[in-house]
Each structure stands twice: as structure tokens, then as C-alpha cells.
C-alpha positions as a Markdown table, in Angstrom:
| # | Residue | x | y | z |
|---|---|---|---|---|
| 1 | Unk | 137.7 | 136.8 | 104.7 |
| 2 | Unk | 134.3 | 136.0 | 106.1 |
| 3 | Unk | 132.7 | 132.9 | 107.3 |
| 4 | Unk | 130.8 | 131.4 | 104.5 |
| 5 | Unk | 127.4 | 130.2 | 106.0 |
| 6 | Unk | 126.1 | 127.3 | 106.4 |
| 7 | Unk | 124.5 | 125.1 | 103.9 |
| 8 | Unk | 122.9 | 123.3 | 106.6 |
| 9 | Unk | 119.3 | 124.3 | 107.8 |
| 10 | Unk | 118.6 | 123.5 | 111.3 |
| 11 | Unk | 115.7 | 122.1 | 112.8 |
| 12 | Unk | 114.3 | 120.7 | 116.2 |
| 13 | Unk | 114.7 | 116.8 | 115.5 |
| 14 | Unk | 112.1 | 114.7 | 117.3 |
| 15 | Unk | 113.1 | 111.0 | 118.3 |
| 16 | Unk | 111.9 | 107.7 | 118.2 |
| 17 | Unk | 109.2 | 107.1 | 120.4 |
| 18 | Unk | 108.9 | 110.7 | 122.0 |
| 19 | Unk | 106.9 | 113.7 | 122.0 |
| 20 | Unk | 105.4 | 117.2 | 123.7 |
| 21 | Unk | 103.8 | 120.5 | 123.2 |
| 22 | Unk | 106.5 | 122.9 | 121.9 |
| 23 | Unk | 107.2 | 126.4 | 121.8 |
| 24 | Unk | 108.6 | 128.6 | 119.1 |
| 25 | Unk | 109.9 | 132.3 | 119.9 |
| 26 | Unk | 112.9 | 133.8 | 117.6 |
| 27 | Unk | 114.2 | 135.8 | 120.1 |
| 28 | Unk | 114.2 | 133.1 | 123.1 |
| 29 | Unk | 117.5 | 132.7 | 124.8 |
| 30 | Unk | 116.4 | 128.8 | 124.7 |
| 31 | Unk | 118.2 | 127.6 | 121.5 |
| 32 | Unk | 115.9 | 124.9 | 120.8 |
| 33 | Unk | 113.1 | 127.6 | 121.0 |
| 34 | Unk | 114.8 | 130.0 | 119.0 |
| 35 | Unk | 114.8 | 126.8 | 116.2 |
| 36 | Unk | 111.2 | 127.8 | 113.4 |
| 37 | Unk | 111.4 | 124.1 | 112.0 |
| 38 | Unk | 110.4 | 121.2 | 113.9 |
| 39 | Unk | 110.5 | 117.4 | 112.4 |
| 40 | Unk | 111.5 | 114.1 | 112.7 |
| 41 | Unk | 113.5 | 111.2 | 110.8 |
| 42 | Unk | 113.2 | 107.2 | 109.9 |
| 43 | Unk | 109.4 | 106.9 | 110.4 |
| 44 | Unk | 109.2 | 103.5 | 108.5 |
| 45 | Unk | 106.4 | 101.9 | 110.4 |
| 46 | Unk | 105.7 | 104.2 | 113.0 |
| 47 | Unk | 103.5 | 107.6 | 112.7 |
| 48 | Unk | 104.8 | 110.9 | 112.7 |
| 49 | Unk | 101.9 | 113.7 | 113.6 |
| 50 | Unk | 102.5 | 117.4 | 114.0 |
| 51 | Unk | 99.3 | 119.4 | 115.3 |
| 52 | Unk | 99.4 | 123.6 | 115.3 |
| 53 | Unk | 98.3 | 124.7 | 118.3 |
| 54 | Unk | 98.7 | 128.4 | 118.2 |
| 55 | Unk | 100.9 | 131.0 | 116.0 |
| 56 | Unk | 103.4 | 129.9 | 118.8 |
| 57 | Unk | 103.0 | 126.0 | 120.0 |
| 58 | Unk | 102.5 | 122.7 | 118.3 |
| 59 | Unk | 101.9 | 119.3 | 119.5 |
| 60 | Unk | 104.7 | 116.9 | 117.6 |
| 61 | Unk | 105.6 | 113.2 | 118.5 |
| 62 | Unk | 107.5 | 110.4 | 116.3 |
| 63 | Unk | 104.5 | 107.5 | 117.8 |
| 64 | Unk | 106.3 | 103.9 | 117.7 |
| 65 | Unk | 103.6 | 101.2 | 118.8 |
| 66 | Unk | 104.5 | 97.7 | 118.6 |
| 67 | Unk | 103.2 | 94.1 | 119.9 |
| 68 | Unk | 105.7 | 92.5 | 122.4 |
| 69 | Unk | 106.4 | 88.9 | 121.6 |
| 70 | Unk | 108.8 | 86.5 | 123.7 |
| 71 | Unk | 110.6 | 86.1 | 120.7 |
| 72 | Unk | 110.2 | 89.6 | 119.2 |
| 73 | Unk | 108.5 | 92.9 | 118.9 |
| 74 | Unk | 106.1 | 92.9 | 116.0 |
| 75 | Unk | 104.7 | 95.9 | 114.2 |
| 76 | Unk | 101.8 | 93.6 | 112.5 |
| 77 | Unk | 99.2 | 93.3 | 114.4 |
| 78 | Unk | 95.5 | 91.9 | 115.1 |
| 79 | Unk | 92.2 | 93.7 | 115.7 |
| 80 | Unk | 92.1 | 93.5 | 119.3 |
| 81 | Unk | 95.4 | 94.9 | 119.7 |
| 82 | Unk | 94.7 | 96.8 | 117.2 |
| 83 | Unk | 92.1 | 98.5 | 118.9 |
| 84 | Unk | 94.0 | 98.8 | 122.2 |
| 85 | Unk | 96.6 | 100.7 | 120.2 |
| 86 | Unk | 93.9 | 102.7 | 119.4 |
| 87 | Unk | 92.6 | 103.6 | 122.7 |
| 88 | Unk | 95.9 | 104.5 | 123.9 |
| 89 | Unk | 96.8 | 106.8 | 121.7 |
| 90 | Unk | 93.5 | 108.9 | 122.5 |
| 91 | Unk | 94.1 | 108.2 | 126.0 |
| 92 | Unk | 97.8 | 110.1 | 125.5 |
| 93 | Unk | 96.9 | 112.8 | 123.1 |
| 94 | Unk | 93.8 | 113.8 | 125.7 |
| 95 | Unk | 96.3 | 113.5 | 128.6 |
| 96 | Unk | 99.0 | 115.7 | 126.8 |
| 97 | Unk | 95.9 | 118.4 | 125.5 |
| 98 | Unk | 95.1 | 118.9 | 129.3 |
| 99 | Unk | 98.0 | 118.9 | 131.0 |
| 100 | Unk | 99.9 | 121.5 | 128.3 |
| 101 | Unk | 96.3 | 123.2 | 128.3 |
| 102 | Unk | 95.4 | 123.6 | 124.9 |
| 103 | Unk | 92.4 | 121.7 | 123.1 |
| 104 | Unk | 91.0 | 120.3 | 119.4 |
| 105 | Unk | 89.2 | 123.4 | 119.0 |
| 106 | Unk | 93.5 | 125.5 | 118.8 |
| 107 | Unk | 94.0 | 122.7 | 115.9 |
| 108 | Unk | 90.8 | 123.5 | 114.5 |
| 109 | Unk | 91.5 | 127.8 | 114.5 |
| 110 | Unk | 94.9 | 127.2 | 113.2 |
| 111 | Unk | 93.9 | 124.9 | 110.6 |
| 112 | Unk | 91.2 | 127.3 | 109.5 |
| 113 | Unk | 93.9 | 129.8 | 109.4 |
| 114 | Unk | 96.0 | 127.9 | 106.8 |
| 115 | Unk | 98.0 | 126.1 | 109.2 |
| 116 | Unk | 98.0 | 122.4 | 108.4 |
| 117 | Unk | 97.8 | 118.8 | 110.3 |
| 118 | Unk | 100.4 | 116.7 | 109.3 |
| 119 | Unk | 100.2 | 112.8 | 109.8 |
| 120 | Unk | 103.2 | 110.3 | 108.3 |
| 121 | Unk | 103.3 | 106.7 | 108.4 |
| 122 | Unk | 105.6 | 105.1 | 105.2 |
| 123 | Unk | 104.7 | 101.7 | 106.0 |
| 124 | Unk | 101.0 | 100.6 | 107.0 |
| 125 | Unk | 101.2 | 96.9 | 106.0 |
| 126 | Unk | 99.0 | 95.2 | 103.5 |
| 127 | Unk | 95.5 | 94.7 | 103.5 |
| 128 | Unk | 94.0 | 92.5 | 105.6 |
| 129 | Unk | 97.6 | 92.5 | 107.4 |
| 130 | Unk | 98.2 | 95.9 | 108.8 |
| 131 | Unk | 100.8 | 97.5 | 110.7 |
| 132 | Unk | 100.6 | 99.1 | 114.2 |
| 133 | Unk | 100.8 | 102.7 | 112.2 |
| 134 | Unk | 96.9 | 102.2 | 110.7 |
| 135 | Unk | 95.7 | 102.1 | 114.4 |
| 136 | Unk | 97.7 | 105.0 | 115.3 |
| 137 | Unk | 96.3 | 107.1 | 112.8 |
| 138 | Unk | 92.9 | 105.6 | 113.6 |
| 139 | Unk | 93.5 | 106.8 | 117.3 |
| 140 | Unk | 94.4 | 110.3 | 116.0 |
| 141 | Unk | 91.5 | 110.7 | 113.7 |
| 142 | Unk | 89.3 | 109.6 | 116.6 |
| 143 | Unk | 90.8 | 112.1 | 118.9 |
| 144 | Unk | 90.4 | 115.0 | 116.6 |
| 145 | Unk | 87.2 | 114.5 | 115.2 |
| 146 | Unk | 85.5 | 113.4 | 112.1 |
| 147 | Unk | 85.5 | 117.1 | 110.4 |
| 148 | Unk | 88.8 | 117.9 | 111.2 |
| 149 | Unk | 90.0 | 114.5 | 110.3 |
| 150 | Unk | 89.0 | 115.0 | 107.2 |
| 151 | Unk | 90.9 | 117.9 | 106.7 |
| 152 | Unk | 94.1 | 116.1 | 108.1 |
| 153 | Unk | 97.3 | 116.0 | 105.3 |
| 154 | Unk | 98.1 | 112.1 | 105.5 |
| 155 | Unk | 101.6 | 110.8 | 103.9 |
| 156 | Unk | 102.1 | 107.1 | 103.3 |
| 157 | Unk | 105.5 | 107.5 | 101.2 |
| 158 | Unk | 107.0 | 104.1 | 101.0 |
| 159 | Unk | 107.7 | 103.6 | 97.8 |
| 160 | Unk | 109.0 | 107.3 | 97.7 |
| 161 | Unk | 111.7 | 106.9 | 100.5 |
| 162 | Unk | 109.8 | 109.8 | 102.2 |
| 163 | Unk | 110.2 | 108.3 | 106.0 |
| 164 | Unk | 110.7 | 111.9 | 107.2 |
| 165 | Unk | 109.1 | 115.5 | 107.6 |
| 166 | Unk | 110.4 | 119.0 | 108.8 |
| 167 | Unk | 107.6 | 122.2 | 109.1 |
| 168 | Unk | 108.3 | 125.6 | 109.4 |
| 169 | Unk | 105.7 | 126.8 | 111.9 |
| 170 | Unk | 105.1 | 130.2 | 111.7 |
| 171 | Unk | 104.9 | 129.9 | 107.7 |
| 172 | Unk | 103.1 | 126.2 | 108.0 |
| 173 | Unk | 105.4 | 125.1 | 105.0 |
| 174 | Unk | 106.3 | 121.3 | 105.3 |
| 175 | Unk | 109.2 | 119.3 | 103.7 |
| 176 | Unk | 109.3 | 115.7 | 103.1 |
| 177 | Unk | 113.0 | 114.0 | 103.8 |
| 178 | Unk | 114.8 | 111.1 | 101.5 |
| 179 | Unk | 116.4 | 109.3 | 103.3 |
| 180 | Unk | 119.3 | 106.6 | 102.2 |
| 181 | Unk | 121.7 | 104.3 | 104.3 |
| 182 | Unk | 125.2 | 106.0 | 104.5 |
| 183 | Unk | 128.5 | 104.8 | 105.6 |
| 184 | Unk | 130.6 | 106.5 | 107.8 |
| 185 | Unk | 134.3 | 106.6 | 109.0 |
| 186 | Unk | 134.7 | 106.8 | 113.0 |
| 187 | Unk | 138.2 | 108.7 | 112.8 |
| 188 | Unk | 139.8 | 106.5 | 115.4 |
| 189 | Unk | 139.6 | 103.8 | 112.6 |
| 190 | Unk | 141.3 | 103.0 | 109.3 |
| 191 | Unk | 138.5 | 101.1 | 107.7 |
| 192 | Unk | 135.0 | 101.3 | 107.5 |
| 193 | Unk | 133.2 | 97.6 | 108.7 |
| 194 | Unk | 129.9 | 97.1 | 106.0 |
| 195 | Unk | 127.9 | 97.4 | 109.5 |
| 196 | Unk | 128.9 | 100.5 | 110.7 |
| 197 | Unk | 126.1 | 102.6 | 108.8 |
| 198 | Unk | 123.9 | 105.2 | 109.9 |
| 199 | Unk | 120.4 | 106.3 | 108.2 |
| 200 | Unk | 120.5 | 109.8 | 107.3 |
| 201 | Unk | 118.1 | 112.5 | 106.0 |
| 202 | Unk | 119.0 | 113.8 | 102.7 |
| 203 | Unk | 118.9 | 117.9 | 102.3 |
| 204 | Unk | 120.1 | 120.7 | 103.9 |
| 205 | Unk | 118.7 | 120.0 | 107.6 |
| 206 | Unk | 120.8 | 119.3 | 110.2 |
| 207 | Unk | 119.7 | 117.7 | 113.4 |
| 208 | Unk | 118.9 | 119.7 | 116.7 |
| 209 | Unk | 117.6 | 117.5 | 119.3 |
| 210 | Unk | 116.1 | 118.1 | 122.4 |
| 211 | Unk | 116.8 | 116.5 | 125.4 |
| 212 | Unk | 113.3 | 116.8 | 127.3 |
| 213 | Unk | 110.9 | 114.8 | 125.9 |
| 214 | Unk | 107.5 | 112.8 | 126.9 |
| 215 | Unk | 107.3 | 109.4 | 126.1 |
| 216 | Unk | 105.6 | 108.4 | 122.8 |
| 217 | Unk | 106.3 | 104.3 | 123.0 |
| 218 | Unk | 102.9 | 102.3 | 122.9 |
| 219 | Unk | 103.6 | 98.5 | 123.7 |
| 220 | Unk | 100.9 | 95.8 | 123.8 |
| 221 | Unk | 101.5 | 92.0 | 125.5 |
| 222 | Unk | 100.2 | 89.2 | 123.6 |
| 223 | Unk | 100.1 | 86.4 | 121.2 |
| 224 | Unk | 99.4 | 87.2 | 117.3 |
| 225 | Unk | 95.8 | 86.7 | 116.8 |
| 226 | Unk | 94.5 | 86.5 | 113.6 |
């Protein structure tokens, strides 16, 4: 009797804090290569962005940008830091577009072409009290320019439970992942402690993570300044 396939849909699972340019080709002997869907899981405050590049790269990275306190890190900020959140987030995407050689206009072509930007952030605090996401976004529009940031999909799901994305390069389809917290049984155990949870996507993906990635953490030093 045959193997009955998989429910599960695989995709290339980008972490917390990390990023790259990334290649797609279905008949690479690189697994993570040979994977169409690219996406990433428990945005909550920080920015998910996924740029087409060309009918066989993207740029993706799962942004986490944060204020570092003595006591803790804080994902409200003020203006000024703010704005150096800003800064270095065009200072990194320009650094990433010339080293992996590949420019605003390849976003521009592919979104002409039907492709689409993609930009999630569930949480961007309340006005006159926002959250490191708004300047990340900021530092993406800036970076891209004001026409094509005006043609840029933006997702701020909270309410939803949408903290999570997957696209399909080649057919530029995107999904948008529930997500729920979920108990789990570690098999060496008889009980299951009320901490020992994990947050999982719901629907039929199934992580695939990749081991090389650039770093995508954004920290500024300070006191809160309002």
C-alpha cells in the first residue's frame, strides 16, 4: 500500500532577527533551494518584509529592532531612536542590495510584473506611542522610494492573529498564518508543565529552516525619551 502524502506544505522558515537574498531553483540539489515558498512566523512587534528580486531571487528578513534598557529591552520607543532605527535599516537593506548585487529598480520590474512587496508588522503600538515596527517600515519605504512604496502590500493583523506570512515565489501568491499557543508533550515526560508551550503556525506548512543567515537584529542604547 502506498505512502499517503503529506498534508504538510513545506516552506523556507525565516527566524527571528535574520535575513538574506535567496534563491529559488526546483531542480537544485540544495534542498532549501529546491523549497518555492519562503516565510516566516511570530512577527508580533517586529516587521516581516519580503522583496522579489528576479523570477529566481528575493530579498526576505524577519527585522526585530528594540531599545536596550538596563532593566529591559523595549519595543516602544521615542523619535530619536526612532529615527536611528530608521537609518539603520536603509543603511542594511543598501548594504545587502550591493553586496548580493541586485537594486530597487529588480523590485520595481518584478512588481510591474505582478510580483508583489510584502511588508508585516501585527503590532505598531498606539498613536503617539509607537513601536519599533513603525520605524522599520518607515526605513523600508525610504529605501525603496516614494512610488514604489506606494505600491507596497502592508499587513498590520493584530487583532486577526495574523503574525505570520508564507509566498510562493514563482506564482507571487502569499498566505497569511494564525497562529495560537499549543502545548506539547516532550516524550521523556509523563505530564505536560502549563509552561512548556510552544507558538505554532496554524495550516498545512511545516517549517524548513535554513542555517545561513545574515543578521537582521537592530538594537539602540538609551534612556526612554518622550
Amino acid at each position: 500500500m502506498p505512502n499517503l502524502p503529506s498534508p504538510l506544505i513545506p516552506y523556507r522558515c525565516i527566524p527571528e532577527s535574520a535575513g538574506g537574498t535567496y534563491t529559488f531553483s526546483p531542480t537544485s540539489t540544495n534542498k532549501q533551494e529546491s523549497i518555492p515558498r519562503i516565510g516566516t512566523t511570530s512577527l508580533i512587534t517586529c516587521v516581516g518584509i519580503y522583496l522579489p528580486i528576479s523570477s529566481t531571487r528575493c530579498f526576505f528578513a524577519h527585522i526585530n529592532a528594540f531599545v536596550r534598557k538596563e532593566e529591559f529591552d523595549d519595543r516602544d520607543v521615542a523619535k530619536s531612536q526612532g529615527e536611528e532605527i530608521r537609518a539603520a535599516v536603509i543603511a542594511k537593506l543598501c548594504t545587502e542590495a550591493q553586496r548580493e548585487k541586485w537594486s530597487v529598480r529588480d523590485v520595481e520590474r518584478c512588481v510591474d510584473a505582478s510580483k508583489q512587496i510584502v511588508v508585516m508588522c501585527p503590532s505598531l503600538g498606539e498613536k503617539g506611542c509607537p513601536r519599533s515596527g513603525r520605524y522599520i517600515i518607515e526605513g523600508i519605504k525610504a529605501f525603496l522610494g516614494m512610488d514604489l512604496a506606494r505600491r507596497m502590500s502592508e499587513e498590520h493583523c493584530e487583532k486577526l492573529q495574523l503574525l505570520g506570512f508564507v509566498v510562493h515565489h514563482a506564482s507571487g501568491e502569499v498566505w497569511f498564518l494564525e497562529q495560537r499557543w499549543e502545548t506539547w508533550i516532550d516524550g521523556s515526560r509523563d505530564r505536560v508543565d502549563e509552561d512548556d508551550r510552544r507558538f505554532v503556525p496554524q495550516g498545512e506548512y511545516v517549517v524548513e529552516e535554513r542555517s545561513e543567515h545574515r543578521d537582521w537584529m537592530i538594537v539602540v542604547e538609551g534612556k526612554q525619551e518622550w
